[in-house]
gemmi code that builds the backbone of each chain (N, CA, C; Angstrom):
import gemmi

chains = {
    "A": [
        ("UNK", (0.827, -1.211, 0.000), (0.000, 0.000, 0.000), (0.855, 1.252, 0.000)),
        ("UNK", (2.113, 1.141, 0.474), (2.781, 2.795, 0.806), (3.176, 2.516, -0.703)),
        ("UNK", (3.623, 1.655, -1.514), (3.839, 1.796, -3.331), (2.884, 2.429, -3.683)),
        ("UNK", (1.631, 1.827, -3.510), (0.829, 2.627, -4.366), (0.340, 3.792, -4.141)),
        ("UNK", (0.194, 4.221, -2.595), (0.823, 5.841, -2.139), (1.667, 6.835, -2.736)),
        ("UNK", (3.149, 6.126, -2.822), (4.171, 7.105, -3.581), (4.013, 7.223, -4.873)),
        ("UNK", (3.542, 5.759, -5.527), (2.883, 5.657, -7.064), (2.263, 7.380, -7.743)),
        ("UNK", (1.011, 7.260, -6.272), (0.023, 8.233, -6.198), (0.373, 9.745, -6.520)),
        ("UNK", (1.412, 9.877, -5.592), (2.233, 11.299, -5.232), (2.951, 11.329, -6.592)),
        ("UNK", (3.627, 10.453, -6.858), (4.474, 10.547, -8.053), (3.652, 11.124, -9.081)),
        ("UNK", (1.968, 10.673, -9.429), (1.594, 10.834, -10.626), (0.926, 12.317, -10.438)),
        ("UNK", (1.013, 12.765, -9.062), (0.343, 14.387, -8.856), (1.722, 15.338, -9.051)),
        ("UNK", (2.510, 14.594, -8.919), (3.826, 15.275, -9.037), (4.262, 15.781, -10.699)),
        ("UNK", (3.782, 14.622, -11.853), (3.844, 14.720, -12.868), (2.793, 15.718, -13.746)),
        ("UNK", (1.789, 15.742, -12.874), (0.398, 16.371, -13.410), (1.009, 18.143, -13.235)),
        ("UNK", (1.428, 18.402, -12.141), (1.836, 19.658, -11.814), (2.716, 20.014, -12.223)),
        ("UNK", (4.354, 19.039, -13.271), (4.804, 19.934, -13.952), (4.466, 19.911, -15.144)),
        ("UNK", (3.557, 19.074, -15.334), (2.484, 19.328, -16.751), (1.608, 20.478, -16.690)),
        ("UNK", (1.432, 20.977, -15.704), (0.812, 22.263, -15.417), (1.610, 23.596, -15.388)),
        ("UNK", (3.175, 23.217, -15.108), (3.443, 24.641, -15.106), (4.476, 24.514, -16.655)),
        ("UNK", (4.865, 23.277, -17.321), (5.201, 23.030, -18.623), (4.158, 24.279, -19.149)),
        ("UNK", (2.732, 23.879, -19.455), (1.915, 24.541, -19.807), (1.507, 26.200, -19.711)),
        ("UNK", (1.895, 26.139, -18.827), (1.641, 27.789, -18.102), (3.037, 28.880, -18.966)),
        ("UNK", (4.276, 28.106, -19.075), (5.183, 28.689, -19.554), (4.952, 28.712, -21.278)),
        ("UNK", (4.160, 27.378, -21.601), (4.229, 27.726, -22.788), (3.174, 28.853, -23.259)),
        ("UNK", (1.962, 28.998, -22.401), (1.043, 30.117, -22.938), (1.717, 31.374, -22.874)),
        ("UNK", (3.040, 31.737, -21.497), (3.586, 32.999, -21.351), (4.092, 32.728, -23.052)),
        ("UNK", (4.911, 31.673, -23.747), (5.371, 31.887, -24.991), (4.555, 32.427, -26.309)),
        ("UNK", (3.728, 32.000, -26.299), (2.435, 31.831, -27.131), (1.535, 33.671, -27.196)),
        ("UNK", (1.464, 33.911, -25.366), (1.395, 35.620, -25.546), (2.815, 36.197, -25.978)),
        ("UNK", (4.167, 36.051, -25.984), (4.898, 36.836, -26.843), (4.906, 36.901, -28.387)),
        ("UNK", (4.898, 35.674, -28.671), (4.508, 35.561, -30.275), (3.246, 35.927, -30.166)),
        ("UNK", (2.216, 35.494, -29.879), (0.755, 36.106, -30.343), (0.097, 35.606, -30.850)),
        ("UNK", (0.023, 34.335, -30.827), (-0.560, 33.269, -31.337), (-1.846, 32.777, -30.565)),
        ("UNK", (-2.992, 32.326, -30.947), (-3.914, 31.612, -30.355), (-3.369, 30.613, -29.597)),
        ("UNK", (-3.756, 29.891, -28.569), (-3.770, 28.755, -27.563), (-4.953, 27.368, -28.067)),
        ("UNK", (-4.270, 26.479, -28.870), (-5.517, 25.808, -29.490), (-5.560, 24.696, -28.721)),
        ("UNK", (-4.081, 24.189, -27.940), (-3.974, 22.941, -27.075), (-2.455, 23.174, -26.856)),
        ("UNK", (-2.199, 22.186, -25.423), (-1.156, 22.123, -25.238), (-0.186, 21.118, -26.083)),
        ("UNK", (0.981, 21.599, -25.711), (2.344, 20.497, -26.729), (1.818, 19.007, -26.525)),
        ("UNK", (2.045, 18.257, -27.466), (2.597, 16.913, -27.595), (3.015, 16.479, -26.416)),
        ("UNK", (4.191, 16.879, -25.979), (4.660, 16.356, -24.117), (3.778, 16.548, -23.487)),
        ("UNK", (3.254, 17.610, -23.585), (2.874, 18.083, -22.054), (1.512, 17.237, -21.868)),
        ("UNK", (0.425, 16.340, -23.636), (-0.538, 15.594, -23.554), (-0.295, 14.261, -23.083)),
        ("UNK", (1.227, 13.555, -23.529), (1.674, 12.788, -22.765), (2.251, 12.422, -21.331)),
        ("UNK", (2.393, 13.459, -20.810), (2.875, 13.261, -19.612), (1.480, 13.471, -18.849)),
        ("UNK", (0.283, 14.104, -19.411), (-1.034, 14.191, -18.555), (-1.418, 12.635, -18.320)),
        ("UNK", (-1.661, 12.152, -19.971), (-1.941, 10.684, -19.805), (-1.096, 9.474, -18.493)),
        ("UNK", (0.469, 10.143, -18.842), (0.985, 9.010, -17.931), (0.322, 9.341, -16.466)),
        ("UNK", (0.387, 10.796, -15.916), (-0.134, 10.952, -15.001), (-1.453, 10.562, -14.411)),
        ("UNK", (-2.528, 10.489, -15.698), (-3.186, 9.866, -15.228), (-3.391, 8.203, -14.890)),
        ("UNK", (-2.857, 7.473, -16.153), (-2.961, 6.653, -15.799), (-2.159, 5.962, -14.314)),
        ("UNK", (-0.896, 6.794, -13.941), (-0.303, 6.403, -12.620), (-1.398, 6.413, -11.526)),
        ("UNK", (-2.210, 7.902, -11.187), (-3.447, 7.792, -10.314), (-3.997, 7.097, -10.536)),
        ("UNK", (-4.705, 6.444, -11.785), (-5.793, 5.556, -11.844), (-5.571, 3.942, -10.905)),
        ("UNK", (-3.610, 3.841, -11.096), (-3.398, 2.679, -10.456), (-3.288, 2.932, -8.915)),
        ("UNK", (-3.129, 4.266, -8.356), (-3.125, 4.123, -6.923), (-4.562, 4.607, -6.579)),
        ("UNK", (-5.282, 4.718, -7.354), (-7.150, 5.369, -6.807), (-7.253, 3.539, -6.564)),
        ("UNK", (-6.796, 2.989, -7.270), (-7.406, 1.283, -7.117), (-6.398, 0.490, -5.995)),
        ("UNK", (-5.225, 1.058, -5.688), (-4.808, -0.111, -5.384), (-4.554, 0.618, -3.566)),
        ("UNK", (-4.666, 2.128, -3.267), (-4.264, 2.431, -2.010), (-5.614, 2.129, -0.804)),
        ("UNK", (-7.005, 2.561, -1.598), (-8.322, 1.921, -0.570), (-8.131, 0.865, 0.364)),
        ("UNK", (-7.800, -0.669, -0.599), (-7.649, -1.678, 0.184), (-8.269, -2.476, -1.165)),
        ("UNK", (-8.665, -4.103, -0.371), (-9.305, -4.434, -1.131), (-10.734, -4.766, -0.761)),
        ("UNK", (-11.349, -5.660, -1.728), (-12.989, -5.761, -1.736), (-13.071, -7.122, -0.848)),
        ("UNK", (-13.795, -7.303, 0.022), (-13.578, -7.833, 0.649), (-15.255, -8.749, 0.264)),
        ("UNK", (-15.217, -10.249, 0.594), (-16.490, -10.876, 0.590), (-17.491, -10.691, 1.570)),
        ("UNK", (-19.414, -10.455, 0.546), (-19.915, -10.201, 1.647), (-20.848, -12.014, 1.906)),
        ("UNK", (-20.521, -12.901, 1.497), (-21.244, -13.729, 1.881), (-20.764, -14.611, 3.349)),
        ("UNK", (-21.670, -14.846, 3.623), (-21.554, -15.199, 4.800), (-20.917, -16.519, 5.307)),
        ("UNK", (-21.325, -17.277, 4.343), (-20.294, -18.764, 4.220), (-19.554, -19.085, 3.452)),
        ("UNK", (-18.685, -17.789, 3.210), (-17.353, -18.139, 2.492), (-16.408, -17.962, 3.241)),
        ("UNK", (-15.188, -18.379, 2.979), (-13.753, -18.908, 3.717), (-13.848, -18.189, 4.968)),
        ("UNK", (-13.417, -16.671, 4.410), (-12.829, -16.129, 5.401), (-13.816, -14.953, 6.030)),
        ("UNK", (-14.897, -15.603, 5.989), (-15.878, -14.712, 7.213), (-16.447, -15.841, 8.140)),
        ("UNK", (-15.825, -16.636, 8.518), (-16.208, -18.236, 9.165), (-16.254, -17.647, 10.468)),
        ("UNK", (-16.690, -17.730, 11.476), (-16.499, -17.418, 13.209), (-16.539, -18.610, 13.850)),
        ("UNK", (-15.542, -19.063, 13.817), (-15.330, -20.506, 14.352), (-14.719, -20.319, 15.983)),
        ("UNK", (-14.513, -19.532, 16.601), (-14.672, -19.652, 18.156), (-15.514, -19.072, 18.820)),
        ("UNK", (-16.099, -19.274, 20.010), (-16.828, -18.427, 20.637), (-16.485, -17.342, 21.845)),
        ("UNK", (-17.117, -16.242, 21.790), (-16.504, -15.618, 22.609), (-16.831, -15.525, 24.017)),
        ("UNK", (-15.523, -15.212, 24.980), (-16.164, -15.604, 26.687), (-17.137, -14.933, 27.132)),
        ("UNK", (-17.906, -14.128, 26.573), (-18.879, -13.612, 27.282), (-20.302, -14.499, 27.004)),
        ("UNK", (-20.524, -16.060, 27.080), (-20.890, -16.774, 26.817), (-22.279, -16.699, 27.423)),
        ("UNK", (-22.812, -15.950, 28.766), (-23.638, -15.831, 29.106), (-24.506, -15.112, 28.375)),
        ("UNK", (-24.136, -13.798, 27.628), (-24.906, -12.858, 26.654), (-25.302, -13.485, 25.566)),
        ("UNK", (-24.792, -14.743, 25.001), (-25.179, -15.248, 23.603), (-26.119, -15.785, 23.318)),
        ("UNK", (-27.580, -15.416, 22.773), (-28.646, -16.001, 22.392), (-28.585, -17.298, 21.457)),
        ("UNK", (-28.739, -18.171, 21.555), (-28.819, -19.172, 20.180), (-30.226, -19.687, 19.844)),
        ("UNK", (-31.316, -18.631, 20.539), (-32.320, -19.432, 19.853), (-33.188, -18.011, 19.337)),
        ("UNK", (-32.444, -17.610, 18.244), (-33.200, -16.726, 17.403), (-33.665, -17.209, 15.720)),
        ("UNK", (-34.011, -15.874, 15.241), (-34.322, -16.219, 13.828), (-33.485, -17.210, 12.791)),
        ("UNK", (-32.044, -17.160, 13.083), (-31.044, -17.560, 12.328), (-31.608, -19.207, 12.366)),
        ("UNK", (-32.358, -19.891, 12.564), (-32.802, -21.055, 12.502), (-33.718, -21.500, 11.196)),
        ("UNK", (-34.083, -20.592, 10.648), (-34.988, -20.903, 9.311), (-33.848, -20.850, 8.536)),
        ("UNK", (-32.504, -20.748, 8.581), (-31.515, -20.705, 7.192), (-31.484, -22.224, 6.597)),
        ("UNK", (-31.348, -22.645, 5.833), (-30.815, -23.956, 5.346), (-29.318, -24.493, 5.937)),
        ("UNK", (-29.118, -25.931, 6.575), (-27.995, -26.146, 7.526), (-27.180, -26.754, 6.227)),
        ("UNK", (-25.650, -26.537, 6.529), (-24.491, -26.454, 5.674), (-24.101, -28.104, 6.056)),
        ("UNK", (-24.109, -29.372, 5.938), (-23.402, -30.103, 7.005), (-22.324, -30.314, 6.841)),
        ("UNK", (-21.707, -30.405, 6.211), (-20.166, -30.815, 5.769), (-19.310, -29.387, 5.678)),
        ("UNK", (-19.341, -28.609, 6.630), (-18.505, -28.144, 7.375), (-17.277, -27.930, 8.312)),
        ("UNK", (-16.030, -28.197, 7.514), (-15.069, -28.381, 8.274), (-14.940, -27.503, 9.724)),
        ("UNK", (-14.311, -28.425, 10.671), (-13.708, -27.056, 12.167), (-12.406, -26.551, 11.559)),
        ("UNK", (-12.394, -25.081, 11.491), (-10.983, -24.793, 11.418), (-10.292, -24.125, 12.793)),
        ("UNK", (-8.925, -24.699, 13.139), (-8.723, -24.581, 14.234), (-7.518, -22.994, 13.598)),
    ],
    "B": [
        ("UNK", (-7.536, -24.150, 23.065), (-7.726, -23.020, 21.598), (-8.230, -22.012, 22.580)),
        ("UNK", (-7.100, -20.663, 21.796), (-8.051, -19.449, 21.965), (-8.606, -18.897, 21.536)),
        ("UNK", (-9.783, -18.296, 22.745), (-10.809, -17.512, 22.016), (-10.547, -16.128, 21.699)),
        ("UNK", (-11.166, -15.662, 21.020), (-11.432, -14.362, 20.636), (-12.977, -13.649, 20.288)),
        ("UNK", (-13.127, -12.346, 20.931), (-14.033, -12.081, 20.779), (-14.701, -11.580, 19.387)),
        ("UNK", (-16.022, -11.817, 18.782), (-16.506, -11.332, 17.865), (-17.265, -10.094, 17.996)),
        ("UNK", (-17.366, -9.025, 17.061), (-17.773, -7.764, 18.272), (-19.368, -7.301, 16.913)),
        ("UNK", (-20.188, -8.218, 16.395), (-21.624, -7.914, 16.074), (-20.939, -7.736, 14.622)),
        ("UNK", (-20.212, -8.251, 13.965), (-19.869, -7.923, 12.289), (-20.592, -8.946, 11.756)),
        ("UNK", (-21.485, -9.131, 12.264), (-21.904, -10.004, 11.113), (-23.617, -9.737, 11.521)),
        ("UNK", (-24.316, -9.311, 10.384), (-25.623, -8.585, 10.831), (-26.670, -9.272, 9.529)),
        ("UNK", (-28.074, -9.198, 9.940), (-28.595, -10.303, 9.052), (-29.185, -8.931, 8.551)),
        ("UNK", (-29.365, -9.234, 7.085), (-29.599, -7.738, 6.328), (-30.636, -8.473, 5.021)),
        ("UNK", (-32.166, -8.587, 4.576), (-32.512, -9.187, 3.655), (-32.940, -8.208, 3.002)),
        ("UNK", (-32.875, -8.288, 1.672), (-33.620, -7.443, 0.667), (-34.021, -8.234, -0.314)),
        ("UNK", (-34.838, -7.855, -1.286), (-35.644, -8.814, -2.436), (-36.020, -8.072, -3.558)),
        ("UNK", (-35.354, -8.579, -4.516), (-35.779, -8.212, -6.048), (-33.856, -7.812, -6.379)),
        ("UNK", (-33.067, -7.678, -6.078), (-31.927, -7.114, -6.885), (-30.805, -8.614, -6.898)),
        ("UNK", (-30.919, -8.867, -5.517), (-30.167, -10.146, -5.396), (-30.737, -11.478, -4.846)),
        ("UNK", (-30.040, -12.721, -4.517), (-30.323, -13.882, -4.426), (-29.808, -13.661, -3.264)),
        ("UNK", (-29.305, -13.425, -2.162), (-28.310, -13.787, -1.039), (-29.776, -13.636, -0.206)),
        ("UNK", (-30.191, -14.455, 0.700), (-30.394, -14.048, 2.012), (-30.425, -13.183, 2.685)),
        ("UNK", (-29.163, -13.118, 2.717), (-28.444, -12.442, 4.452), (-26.895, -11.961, 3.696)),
        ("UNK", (-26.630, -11.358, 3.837), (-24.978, -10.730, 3.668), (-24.065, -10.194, 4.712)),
        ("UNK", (-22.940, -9.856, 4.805), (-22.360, -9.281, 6.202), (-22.576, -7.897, 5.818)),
        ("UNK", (-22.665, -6.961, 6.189), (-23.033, -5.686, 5.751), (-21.873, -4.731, 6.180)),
        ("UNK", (-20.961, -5.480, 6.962), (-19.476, -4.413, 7.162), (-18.534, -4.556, 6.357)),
        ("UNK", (-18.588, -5.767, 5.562), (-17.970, -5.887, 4.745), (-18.590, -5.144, 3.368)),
        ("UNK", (-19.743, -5.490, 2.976), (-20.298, -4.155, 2.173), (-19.861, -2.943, 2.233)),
        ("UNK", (-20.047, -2.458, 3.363), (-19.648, -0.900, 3.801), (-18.525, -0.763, 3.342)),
        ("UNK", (-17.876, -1.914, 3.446), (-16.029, -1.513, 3.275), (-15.877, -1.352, 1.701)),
        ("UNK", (-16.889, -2.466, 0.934), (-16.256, -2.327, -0.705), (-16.741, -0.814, -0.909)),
        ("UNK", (-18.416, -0.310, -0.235), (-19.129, 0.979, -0.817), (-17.885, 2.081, -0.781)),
        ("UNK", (-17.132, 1.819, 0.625), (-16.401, 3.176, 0.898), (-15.001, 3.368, -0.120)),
        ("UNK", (-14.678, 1.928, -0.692), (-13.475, 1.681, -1.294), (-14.148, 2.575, -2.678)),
        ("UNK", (-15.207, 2.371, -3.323), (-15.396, 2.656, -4.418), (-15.563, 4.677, -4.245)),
        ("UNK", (-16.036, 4.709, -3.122), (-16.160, 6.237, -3.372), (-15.149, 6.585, -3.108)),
        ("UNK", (-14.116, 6.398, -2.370), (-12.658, 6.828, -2.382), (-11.945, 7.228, -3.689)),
        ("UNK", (-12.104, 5.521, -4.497), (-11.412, 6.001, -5.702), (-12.094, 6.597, -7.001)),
        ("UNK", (-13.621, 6.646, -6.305), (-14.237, 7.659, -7.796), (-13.907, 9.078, -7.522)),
        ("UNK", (-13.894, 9.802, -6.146), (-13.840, 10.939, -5.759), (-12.414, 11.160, -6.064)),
        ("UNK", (-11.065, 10.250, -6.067), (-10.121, 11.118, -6.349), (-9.758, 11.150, -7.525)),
        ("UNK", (-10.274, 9.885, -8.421), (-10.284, 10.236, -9.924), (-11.241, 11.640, -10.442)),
        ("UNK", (-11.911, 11.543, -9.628), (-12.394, 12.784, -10.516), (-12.134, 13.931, -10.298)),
        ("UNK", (-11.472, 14.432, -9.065), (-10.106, 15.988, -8.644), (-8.994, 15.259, -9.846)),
        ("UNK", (-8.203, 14.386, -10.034), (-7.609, 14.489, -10.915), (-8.198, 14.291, -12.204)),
        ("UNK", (-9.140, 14.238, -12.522), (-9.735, 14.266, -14.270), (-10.040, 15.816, -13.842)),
        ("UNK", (-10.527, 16.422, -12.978), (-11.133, 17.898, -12.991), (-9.646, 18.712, -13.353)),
        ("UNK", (-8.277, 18.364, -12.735), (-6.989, 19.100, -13.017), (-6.300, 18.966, -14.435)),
        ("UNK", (-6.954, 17.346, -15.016), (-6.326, 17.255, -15.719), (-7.278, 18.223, -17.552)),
        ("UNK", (-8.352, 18.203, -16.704), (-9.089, 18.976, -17.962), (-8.751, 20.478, -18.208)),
        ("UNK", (-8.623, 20.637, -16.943), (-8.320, 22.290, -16.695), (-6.993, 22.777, -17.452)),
        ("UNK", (-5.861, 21.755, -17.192), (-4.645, 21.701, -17.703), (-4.929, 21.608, -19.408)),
        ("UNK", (-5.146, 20.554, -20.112), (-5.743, 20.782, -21.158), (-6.793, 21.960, -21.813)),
        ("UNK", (-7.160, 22.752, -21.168), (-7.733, 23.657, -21.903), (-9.488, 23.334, -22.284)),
        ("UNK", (-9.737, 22.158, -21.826), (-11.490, 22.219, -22.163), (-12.122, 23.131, -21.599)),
        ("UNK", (-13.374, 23.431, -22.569), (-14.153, 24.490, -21.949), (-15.729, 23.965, -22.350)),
        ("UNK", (-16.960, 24.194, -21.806), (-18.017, 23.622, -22.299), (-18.396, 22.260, -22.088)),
        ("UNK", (-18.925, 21.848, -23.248), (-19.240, 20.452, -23.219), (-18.018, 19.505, -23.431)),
        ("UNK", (-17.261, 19.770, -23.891), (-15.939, 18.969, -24.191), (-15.380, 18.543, -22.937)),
        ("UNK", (-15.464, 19.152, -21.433), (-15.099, 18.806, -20.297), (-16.524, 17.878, -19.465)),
        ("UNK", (-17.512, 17.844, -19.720), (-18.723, 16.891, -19.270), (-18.463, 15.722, -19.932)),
        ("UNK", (-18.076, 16.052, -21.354), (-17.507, 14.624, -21.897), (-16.701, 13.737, -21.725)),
        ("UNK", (-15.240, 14.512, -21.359), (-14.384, 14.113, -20.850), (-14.456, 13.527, -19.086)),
        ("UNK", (-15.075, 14.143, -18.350), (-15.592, 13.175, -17.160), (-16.256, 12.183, -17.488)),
        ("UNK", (-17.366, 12.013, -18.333), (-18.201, 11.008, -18.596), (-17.005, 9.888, -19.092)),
        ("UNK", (-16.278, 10.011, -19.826), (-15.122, 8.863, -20.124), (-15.098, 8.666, -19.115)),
        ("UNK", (-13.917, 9.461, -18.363), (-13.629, 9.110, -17.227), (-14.053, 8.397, -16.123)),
        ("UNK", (-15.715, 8.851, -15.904), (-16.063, 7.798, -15.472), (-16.817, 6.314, -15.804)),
        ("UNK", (-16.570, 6.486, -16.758), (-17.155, 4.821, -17.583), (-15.992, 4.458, -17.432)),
        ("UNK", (-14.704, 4.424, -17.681), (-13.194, 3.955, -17.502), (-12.797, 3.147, -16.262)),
        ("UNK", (-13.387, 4.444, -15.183), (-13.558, 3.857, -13.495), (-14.542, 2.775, -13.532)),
        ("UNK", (-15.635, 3.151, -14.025), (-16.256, 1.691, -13.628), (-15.733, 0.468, -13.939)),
        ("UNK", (-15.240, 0.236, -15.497), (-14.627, -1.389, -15.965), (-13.711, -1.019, -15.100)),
        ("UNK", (-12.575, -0.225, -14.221), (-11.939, -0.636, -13.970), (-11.780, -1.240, -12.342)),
        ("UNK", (-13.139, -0.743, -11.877), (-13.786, -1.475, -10.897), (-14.297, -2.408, -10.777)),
        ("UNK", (-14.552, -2.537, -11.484), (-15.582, -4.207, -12.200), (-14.368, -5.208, -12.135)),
        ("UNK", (-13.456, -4.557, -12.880), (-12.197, -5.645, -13.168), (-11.419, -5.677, -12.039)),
        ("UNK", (-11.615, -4.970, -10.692), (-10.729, -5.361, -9.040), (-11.865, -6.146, -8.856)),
        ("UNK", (-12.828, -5.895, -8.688), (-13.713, -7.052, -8.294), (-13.739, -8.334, -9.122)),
        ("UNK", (-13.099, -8.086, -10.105), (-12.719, -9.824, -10.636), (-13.821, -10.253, -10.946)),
        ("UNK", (-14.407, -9.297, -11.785), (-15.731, -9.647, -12.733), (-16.868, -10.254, -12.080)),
        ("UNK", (-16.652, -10.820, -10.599), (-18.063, -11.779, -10.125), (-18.360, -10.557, -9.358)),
        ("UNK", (-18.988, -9.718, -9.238), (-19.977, -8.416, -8.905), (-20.753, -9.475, -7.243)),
        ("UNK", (-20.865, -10.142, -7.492), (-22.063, -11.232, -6.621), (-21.026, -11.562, -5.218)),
        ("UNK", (-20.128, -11.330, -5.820), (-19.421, -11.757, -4.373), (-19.375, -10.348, -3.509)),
        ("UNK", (-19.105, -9.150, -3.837), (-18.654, -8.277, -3.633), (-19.514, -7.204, -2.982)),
        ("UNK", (-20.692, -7.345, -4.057), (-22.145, -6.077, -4.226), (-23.262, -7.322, -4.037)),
        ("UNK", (-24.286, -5.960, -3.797), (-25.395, -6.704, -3.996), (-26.175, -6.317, -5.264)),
        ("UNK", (-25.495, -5.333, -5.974), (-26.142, -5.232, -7.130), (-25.573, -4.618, -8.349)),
        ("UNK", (-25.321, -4.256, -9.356), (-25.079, -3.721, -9.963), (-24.722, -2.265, -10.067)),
        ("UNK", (-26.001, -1.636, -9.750), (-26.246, -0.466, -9.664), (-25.313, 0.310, -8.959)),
        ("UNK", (-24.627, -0.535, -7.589), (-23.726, -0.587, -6.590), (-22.452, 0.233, -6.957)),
        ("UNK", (-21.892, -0.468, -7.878), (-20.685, -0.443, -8.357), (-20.476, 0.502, -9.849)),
        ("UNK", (-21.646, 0.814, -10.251), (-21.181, 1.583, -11.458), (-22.080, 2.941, -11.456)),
        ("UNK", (-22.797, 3.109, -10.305), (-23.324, 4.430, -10.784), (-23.151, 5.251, -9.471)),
        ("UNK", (-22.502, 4.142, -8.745), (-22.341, 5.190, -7.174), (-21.647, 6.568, -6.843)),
        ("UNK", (-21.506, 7.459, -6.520), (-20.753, 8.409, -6.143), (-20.525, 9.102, -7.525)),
        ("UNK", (-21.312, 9.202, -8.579), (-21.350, 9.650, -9.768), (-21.459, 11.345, -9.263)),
        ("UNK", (-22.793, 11.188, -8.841), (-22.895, 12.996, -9.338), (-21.962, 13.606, -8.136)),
        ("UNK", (-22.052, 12.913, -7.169), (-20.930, 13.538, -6.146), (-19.102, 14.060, -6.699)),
        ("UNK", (-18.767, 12.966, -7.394), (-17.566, 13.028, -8.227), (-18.164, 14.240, -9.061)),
        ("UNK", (-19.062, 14.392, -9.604), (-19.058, 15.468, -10.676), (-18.601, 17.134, -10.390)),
        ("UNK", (-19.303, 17.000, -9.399), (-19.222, 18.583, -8.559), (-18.018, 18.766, -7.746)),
        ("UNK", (-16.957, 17.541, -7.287), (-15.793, 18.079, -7.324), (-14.682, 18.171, -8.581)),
        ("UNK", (-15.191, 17.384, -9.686), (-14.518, 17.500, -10.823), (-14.727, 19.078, -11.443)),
        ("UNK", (-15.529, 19.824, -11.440), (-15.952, 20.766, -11.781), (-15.236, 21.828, -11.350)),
        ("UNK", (-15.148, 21.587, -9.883), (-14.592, 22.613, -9.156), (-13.094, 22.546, -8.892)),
        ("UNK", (-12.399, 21.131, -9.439), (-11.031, 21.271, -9.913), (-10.759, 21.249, -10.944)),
        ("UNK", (-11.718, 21.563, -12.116), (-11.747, 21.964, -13.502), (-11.356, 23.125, -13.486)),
        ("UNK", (-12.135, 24.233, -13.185), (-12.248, 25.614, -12.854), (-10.651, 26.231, -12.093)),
        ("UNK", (-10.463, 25.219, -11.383), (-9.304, 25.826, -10.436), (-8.178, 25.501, -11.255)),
        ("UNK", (-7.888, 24.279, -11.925), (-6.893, 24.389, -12.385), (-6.991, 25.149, -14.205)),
        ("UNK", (-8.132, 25.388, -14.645), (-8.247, 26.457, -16.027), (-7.475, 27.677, -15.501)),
        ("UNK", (-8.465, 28.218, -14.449), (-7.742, 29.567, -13.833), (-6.429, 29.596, -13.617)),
        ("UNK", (-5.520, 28.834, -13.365), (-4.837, 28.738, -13.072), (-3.761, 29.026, -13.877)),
        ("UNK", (-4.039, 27.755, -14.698), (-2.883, 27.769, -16.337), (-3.597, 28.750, -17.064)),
        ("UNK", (-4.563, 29.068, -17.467), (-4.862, 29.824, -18.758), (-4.835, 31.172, -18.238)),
        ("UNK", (-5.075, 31.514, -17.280), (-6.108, 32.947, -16.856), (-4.763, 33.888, -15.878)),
        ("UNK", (-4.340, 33.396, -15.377), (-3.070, 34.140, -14.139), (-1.913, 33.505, -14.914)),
    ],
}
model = gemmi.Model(1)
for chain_id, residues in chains.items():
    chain = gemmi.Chain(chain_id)
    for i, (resn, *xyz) in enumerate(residues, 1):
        res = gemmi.Residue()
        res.name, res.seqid = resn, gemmi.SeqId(i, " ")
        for name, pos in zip(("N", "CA", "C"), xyz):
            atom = gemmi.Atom()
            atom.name, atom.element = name, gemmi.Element(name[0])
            atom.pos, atom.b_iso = gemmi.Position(*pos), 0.0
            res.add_atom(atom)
        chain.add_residue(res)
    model.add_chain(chain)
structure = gemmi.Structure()
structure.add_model(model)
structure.setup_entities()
């Protein structure tokens, strides 16, 4: 995650001297006197790389997606906890369909 | 074996007509919802800088977000590893969320960075 952090920084880092690339070339553009129709060649490529660098740390610094079903691997609650007196076991959760071949994972 | 405590993450949540699940964990939901608005909201301050930098003005910059965000979605679709069902409970979830919210800060780092390069 701190890669795709610095990834991140790196590609805001690139965007901003694509921004002041740009800024110098319009000061050029008012001495000659020319219209502003788009920026240089570089300065469209280095936007792209920039973006595409953010696009990889907008995806990869969050985290990941995590499963929401309930009987898959790794949302299992296979111990119980000591406050054993508070734990109801005779609620609604009884109309579900029973799993039987359910391994214990220790 | 030790125990450990479980502290209520796992919550029975039913809805009907979008999905098949039952019951889902719903903190884990929360976690993909918040992952996705994270990275639509900062793609779209950087699509808003990067338009500004380019010079769009008008409709040519609504367009250019609208890529942008159709881009984010496959490329959300594709961290979720194409099965949507494991992840969401629906479609709708994952590709239209945090849309207009992203818009209105894209806008307003459109503006900031035009002013910026073109105008000062």
């Amino acid at each position: 995650m701190a890669l795709g952090f610095a990834i991140g920084v790196f590609g805001v880092l690139i965007l901003f001297h694509a921004a002041y690339s740009t800024i110098q070339y319009r000061g050029l553009l008012k001495i000659t006197e020319e219209e502003f129709s788009g920026p240089p060649f570089n300065v469209v490529i280095e936007l792209s790389l920039g973006l595409v660098l953010c696009m990889w740390a907008a995806l990869t610094v969050p985290g990941k997606f995590l499963s929401i079903h309930p009987d898959s691997e790794e949302n299992r609650i296979v111990s119980l906890p000591a406050n054993l007196d508070f734990m109801i076991f005779n609620h609604r959760g009884k109309v579900f369909p029973v799993e039987m071949d359910l391994k214990l994972k220790h | 074996m030790a125990v450990h405590s479980e502290s209520g993450s796992q919550e029975k949540k039913s809805s009907n007509g979008v999905n098949e699940l039952l019951t889902f964990n719903a903190e884990n939901m929360q976690n993909n919802m918040k992952i996705i608005y994270y990275s639509r909201t900062f793609l779209s301050i950087i699509g808003g800088v990067v338009a500004g930098i380019l010079g769009f003005t008008g409709l040519k910059g609504f367009v250019f977000y609208l890529l942008l965000m159709a881009v984010t979605s496959v490329v959300l679709v594709a961290k979720a590893k194409f099965s949507i069902q494991t992840y969401f409970d629906s479609w709708n979830r994952v590709l239209l969320d945090g849309f207009l919210g992203g818009l209105m800060s894209f806008v307003l780092f459109w503006t900031f960075a035009y002013d910026i390069v073109h105008i000062f």
